[in-house]
C-alpha positions in Angstrom: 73.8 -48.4 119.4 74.2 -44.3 120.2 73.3 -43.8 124.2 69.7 -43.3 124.7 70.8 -40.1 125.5 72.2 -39.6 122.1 69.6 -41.4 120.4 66.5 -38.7 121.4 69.3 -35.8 120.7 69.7 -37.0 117.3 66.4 -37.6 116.6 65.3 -34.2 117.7 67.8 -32.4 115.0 66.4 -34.8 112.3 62.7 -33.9 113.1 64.2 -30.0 112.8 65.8 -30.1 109.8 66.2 -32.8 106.8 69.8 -31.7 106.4 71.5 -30.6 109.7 74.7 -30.8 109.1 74.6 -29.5 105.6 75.4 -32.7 103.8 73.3 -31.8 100.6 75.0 -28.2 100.4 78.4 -28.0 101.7 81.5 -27.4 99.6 83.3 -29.0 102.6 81.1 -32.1 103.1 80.9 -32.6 99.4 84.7 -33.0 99.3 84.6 -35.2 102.1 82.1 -37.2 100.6 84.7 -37.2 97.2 87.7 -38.4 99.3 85.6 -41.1 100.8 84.6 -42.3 97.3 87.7 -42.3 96.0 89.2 -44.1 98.8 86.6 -47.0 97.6 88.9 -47.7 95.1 88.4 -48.0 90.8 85.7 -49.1 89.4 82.3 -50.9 89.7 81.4 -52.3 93.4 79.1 -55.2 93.6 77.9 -54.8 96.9 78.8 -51.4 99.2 77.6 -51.4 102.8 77.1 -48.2 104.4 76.9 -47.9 108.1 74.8 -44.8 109.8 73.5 -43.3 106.6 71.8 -40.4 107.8 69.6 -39.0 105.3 71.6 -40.3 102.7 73.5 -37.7 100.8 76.7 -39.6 100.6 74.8 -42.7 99.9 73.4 -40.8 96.9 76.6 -39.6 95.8 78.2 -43.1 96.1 74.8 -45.0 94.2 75.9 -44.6 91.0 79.6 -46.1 91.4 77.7 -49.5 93.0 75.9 -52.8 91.4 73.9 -53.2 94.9 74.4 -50.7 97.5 72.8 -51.4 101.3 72.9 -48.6 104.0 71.6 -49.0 107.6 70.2 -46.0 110.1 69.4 -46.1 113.5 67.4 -43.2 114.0 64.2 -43.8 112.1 63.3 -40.6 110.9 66.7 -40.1 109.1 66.0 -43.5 107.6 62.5 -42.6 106.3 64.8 -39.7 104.8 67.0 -41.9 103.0 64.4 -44.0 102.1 63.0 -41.4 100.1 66.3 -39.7 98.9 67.5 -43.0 96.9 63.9 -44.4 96.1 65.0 -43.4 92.8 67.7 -46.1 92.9 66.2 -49.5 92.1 69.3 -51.1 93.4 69.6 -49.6 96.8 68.2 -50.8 99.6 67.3 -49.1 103.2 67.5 -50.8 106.3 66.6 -49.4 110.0 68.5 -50.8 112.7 72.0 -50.3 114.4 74.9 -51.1 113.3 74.6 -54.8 114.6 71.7 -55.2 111.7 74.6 -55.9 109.5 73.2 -56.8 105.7 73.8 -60.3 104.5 76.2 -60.9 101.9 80.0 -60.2 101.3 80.6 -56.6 100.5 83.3 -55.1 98.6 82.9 -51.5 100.5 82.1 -50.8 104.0 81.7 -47.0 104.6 82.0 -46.0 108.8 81.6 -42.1 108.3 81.6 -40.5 111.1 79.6 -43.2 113.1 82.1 -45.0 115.2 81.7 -42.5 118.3 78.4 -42.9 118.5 79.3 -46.8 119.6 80.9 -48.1 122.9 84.0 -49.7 122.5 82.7 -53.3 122.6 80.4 -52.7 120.0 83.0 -51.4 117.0 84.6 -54.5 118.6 81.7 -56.9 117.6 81.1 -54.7 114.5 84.9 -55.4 113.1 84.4 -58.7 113.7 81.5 -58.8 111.5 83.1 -56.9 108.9 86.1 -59.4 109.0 84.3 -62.3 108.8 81.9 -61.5 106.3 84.2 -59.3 103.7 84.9 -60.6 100.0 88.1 -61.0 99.3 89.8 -57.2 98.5 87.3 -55.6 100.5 87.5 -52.1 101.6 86.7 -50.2 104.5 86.8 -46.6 104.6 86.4 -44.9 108.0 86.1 -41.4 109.0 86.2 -39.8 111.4 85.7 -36.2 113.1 88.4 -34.8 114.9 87.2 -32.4 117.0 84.6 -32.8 120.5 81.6 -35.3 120.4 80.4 -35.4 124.1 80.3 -39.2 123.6 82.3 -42.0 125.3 84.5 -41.9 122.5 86.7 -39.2 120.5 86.9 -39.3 116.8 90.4 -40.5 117.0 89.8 -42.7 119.9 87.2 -44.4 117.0 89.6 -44.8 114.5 92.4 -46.1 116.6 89.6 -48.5 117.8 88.8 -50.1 114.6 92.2 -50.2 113.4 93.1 -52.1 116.2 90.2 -55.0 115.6 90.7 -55.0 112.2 94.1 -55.5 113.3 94.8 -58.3 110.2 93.7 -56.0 107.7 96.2 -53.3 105.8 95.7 -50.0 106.7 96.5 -46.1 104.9 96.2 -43.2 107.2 95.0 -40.0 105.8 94.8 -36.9 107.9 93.0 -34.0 106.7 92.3 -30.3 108.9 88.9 -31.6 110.7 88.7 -35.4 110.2 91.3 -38.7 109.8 90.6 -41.1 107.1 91.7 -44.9 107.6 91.2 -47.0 104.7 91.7 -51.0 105.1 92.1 -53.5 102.7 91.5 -57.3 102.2 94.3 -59.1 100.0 92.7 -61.3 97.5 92.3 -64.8 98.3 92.9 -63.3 102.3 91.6 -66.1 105.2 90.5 -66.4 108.5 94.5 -66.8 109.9 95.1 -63.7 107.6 99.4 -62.5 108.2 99.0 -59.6 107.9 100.9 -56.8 110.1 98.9 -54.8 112.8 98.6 -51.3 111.8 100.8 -49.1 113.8 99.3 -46.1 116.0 98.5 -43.2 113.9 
């Protein structure tokens, strides 16, 4: 959960504006939003989780690719947002809470964008073990991160590093781009609990 702190700071910019950062209209966040669905992988998903939605623009873009598609916000006006944004989707579903409220079932796709140093480092801790134990087999996780200042505990890269290292078991692909890194972890099929799989190195 964001700082209390962060939380009201947040919330402010959302009761300003429906789209502060631009989501909806920038060439730049709409390739960022391409590179993160592509990094899902080919092909249909059965069950993408997405993790800090905001007002769901990237959500939107990444509906149509999904069979069931869950996304969770902590800030509840950005959820009543995305609530409204994918109404039109009868097989997405809106959930406000942290991002402890983790959706029941075995996803496929976890999306982390640009979320992860909003946490303290215990919680992407318990969040990775969530992820981990709950994941279907060949599941995905995309996470980006922002590279540059967040005047939270943690920096973008810090973040990453972070996750990478509880998701330790996982396979890992680093992709650094100008203003944000991109870590995307895989699940081997048929992959259990005393997974053998190498710990990523440090990016």
């Amino acid at each position: 959960m964001p700082a209390p702190e962060t939380l009201r700071h947040l919330a402010g910019i959302y009761a300003r504006s429906d789209d502060p950062w631009d989501h909806a209209s920038s060439a730049y966040e709409r390739e960022k939003h391409a590179e993160t669905i592509k990094a899902a992988g080919p092909g249909r998903l059965r069950h993408a989780v997405e993790i800090g939605c905001g007002n769901g623009v990237l959500a939107e873009r990444l509906a149509p690719r999904c069979e069931r598609l869950t996304v969770v916000e902590c800030i509840p006006v950005a959820a009543a947002m995305a609530r409204a944004r994918l109404a039109r989707f009868g097989h997405v579903t809106v959930i406000e809470g942290d991002a402890s409220v983790f959706p029941a079932g075995a996803p496929d796709l976890v999306v982390l964008s640009e979320m992860l140093y909003f946490l303290q480092p215990d919680e992407i801790a318990s969040l990775a073990e969530t992820i981990d134990a709950r994941a279907a087999p060949r599941c995905r996780v995309v996470s980006v991160n922002w590279l540059g200042a967040t005047d939270e505990t943690l920096g973008g890269r810090e973040a990453a590093d972070l996750i990478a290292h509880h998701l330790g078991r996982w396979a890992r692909a680093r992709h650094c781009f100008p203003a944000y890194l991109m870590d995307v972890f895989e699940l081997p099929d048929g992959a259990c609990s005393d997974r053998c799989l190498s710990r990523p190195r440090a990016g």
